[in-house]
C-alpha positions as CSV (number, residue, x, y, z in Angstrom):
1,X,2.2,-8.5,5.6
2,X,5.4,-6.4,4.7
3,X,4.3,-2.8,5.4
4,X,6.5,-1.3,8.2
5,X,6.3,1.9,9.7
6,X,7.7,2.4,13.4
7,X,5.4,4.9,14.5
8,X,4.5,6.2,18.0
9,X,2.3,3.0,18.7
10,X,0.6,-0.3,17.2
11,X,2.2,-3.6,15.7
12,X,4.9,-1.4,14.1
13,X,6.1,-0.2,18.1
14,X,9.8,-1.8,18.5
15,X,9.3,-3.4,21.9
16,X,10.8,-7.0,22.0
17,X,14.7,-7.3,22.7
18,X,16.2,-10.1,20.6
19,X,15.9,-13.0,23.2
20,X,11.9,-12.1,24.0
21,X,11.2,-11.6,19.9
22,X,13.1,-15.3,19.7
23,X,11.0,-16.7,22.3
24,X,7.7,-15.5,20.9
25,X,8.9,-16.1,17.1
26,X,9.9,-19.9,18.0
27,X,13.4,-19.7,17.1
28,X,17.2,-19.3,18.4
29,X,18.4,-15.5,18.6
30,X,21.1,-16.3,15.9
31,X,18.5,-17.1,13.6
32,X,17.2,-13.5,14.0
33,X,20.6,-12.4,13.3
34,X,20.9,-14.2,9.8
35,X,17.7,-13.2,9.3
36,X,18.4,-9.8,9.0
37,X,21.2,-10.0,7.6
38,X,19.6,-11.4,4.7
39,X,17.0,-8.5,5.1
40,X,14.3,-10.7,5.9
41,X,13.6,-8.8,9.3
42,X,14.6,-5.4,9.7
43,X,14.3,-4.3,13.3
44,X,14.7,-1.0,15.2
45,X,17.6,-0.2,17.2
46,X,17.7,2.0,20.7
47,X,19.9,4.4,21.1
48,X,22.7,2.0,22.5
49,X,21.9,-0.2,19.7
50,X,20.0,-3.3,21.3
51,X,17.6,-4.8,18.4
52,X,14.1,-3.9,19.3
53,X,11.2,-6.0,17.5
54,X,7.7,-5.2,17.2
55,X,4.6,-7.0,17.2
56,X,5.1,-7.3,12.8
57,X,8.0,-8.1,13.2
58,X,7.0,-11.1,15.2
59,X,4.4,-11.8,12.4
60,X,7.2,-11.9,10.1
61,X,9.4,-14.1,12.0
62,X,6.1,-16.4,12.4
63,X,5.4,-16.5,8.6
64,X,8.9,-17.5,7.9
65,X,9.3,-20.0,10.2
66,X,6.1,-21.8,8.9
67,X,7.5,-20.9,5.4
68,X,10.4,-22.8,6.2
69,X,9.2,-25.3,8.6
70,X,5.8,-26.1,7.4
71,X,5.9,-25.6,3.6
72,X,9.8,-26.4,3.2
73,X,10.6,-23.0,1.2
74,X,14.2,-22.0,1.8
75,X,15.6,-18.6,2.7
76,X,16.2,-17.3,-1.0
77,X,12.2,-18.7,-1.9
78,X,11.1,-16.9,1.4
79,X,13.1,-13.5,0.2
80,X,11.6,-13.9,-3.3
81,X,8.1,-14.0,-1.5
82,X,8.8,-11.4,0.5
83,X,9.7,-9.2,-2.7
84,X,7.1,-9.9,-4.2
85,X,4.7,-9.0,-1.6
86,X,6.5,-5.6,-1.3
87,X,6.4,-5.6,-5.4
88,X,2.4,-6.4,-5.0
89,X,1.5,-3.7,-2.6
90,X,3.4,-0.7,-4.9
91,X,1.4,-2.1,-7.5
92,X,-1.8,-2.2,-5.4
93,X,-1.1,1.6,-4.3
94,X,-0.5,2.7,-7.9
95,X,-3.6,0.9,-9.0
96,X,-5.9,3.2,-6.1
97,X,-4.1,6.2,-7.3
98,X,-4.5,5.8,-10.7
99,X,-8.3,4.3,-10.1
100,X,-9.0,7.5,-7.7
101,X,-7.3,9.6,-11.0
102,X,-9.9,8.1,-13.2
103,X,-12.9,8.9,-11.0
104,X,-11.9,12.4,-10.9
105,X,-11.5,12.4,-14.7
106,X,-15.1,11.4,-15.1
107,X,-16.6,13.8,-12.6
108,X,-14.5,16.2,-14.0
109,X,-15.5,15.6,-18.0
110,X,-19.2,14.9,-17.2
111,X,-19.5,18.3,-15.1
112,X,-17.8,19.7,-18.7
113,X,-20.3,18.2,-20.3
114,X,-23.1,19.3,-18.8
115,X,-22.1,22.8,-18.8
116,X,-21.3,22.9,-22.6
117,X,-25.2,21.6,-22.6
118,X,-26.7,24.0,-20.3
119,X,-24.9,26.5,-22.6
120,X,-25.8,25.3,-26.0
121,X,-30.1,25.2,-24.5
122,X,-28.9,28.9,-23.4
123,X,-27.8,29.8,-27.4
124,X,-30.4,27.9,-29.5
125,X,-34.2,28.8,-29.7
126,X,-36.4,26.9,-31.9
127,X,-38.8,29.3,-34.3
128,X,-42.1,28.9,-35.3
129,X,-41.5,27.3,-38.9
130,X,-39.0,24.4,-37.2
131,X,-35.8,26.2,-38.1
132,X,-33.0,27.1,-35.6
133,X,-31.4,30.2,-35.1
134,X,-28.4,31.7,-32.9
135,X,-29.7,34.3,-30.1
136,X,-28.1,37.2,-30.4
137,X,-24.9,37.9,-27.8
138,X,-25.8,40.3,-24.9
């Protein structure tokens, strides 16, 4: 929902000037403009500094419209969602990094393990009478 990254193409391409991105998004251009100002949009700028939108940013302006319209959240509930989206997806990377961590640990420790094995088979022989001895190093 929150990820942006204006790349070379995709939802994240800035493509919609402010009246077009209104249109599509149900809304006035001046709400865009409070909209960012409160940071709940953030779009691109062109080099003479028209607003561009993307496709998510579209998204975005749909989800808080039917925030606001549908389910009667106000701006500052719709900013705290918002946060907290952005709060859940660090979390959700961390998570994967530290899950992907993990799984190396274990492959790592049970690959240690099973060469300390293979080595202790290499140094112990069993003797007639039952007992065990130490091989001799070579």
């Amino acid at each position: 929902m929150v990820r942006r990254q204006h790349g070379s193409g995709g939802k994240d391409r800035p493509v919609y000037m402010i009246s077009v991105a209104a249109e599509l998004a149900g809304v006035h251009p001046q709400t865009l403009r409070i909209y960012e100002r409160k940071r709940l949009v953030q779009p691109s700028r062109s080099p003479g500094g028209t607003r561009m939108y993307s496709e998510s940013d579209i998204e975005r302006l749909r989800l808080i419209q039917r925030f606001t319209q549908e389910e009667g959240i106000n701006l500052a509930g719709v900013m705290r969602i918002i946060e907290l989206e952005v709060e859940k997806e660090k979390l959700e990377d961390r998570l994967a990094d530290a899950q992907a961590a993990a799984t190396r640990a274990e492959r790592d420790l049970a690959q240690e393990i099973n060469e300390f094995r293979k080595s202790l088979r290499a140094d112990i022989v069993h003797v007639p009478r039952g007992g065990i001895v130490k091989r001799d190093a070579r």
